[in-house]
C-alpha positions in Angstrom: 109.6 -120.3 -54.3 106.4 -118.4 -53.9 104.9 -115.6 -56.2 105.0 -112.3 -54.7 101.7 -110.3 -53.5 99.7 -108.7 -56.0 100.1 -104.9 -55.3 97.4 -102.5 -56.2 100.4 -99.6 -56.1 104.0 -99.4 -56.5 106.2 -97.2 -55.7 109.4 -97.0 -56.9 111.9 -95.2 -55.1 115.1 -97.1 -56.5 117.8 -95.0 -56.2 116.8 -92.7 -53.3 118.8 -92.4 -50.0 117.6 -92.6 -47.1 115.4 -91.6 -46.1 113.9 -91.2 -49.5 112.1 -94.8 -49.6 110.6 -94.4 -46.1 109.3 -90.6 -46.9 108.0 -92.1 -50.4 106.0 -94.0 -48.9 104.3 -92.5 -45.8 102.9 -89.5 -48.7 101.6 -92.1 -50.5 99.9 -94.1 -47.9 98.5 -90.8 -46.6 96.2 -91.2 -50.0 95.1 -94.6 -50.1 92.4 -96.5 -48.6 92.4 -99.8 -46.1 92.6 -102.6 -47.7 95.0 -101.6 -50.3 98.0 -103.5 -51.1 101.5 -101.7 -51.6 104.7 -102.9 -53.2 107.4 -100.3 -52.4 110.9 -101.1 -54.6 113.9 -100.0 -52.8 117.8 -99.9 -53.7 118.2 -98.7 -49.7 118.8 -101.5 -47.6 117.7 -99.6 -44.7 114.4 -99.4 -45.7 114.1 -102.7 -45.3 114.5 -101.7 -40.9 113.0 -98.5 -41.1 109.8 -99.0 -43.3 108.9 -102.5 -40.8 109.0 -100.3 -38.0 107.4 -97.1 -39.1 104.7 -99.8 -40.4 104.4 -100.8 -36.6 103.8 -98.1 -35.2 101.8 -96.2 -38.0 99.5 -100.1 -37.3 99.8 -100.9 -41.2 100.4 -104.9 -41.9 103.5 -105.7 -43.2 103.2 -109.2 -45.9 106.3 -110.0 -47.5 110.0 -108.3 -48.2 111.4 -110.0 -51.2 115.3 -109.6 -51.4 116.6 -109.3 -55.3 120.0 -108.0 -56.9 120.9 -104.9 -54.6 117.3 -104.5 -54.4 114.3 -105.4 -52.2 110.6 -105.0 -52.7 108.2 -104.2 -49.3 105.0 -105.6 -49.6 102.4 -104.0 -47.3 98.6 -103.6 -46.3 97.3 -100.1 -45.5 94.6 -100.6 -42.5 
């Protein structure tokens, strides 16, 4: 088993529907600069479709998703 990223921001948008997660994080990215390193904890299993390819097509790197106990956590790079 290997350690998860180190994030520089989390964001945790357990509980939220979707498309809580996804809208979560887009504002938050919106503020951050390149390089940084994003964890984004999510009880919406869709998130872990919709934030992959919003992070395509927005062209921000996408390192890990870590599956847990009716949770997940999205690791990501903002470019």
């Amino acid at each position: 088993m290997t350690n998860p990223p180190d994030a520089d921001v989390t964001i945790d948008s357990r509980g939220a529907t979707c498309p809580g997660p996804l809208m979560d994080l887009i504002g938050r990215v919106k503020t951050l600069d390149p390089g940084t390193t994003v964890a984004l904890r999510t009880s919406e299993r869709n998130s872990t479709t919709d934030v992959p390819a919003w992070l395509e097509k927005a062209g921000h790197d996408l390192v890990e998703i870590d599956e847990g106990d009716d949770e997940w956590t999205i690791y990501l790079e903002v470019t």
